[in-house]
C-alpha positions, 0 to 999 in steps of 0.5 A: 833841141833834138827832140823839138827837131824830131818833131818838127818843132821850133826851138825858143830859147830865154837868154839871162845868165851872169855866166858859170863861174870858170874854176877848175871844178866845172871844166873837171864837170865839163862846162866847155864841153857842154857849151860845145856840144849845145852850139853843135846842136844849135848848128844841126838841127833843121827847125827854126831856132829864135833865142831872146836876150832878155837880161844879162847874157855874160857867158859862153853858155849865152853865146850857145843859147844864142846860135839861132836863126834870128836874136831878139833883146830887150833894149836895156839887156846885156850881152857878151862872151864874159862879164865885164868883171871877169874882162878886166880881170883878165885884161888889167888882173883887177876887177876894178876896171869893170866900166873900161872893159864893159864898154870894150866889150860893146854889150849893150844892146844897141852895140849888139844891133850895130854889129849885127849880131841882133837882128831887134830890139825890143822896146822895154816899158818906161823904166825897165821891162821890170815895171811892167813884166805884162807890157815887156812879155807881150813885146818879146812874144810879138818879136819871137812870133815875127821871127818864126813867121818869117821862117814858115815853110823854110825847108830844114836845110836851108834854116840851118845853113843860114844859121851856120853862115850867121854864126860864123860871119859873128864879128865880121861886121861893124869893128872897123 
């Protein structure tokens, strides 16, 4: 992302992770430091940033990827700070409430739309963007290109205090 910065280059980033596994072990490694440290990075730099959600995006590693200035999603896409296994594990200490938790969590991507936390949906071919990846990776470009044009010739500064307002303002709306 520095580098992209450097060279004036606009960042895109693919969104589909299940989340790292939260032991010991990859705090020890430094897991929350290195989320950290990629939102820090999401928040400084003054190029354009879009990020796609186009799978499951169940982490905090997908909330980082996701400090942009605009998030497009697949329709049938997931997104969330935990997994609705690990939710329920937390919540009811059993994974077994995964369903209640996931629709606690409002992950779908319509839910991401009403909350503003996606600016579009992409429209997946009928039965999933997997029975046609051409059709399905021909909508998510359409949508990033909007996105970046919609941000040609934004000075820097401008780019990245939005960009900070827009994460900060997450969870602000649409909960009532």
């Amino acid at each position: 992302m520095e580098l992209a910065a450097r060279f004036g280059l606009p960042v895109i980033t693919f969104i589909d992770t299940p989340g790292a596994y939260p032991g010991i072990g990859a705090e020890e490694r430094g897991q929350a430091e290195a989320i950290a440290r990629c939102i820090e990075t999401c928040l400084s730099i003054q190029v354009p940033i879009v990020s796609a959600i186009i799978g499951e995006g169940g982490s905090g590693g997908a909330i980082a990827l996701a400090a942009a200035d605009a998030v497009v999603m697949l329709e049938h896409a997931v997104y969330s700070v935990i997994s609705p296994e690990g939710c329920a594990s937390i919540l009811w200490r059993s994974a077994q409430h995964a369903e209640l938790a996931a629709e606690a969590l409002k992950l779908t991507a319509d839910d991401m739309k009403n909350l503003s936390i996606v600016d579009e949906l992409v429209r997946e071919p009928v039965g999933g963007a997997h029975r046609d990846p051409a059709r399905a990776i021909a909508a998510v470009g359409d949508a990033i290109e909007l996105a970046l044009n919609a941000r040609r010739g934004v000075d820097g500064a401008v780019l990245r205090a939005r960009r900070r307002e827009r994460f900060l303002a997450v969870g602000n709306t649409g909960l009532a």
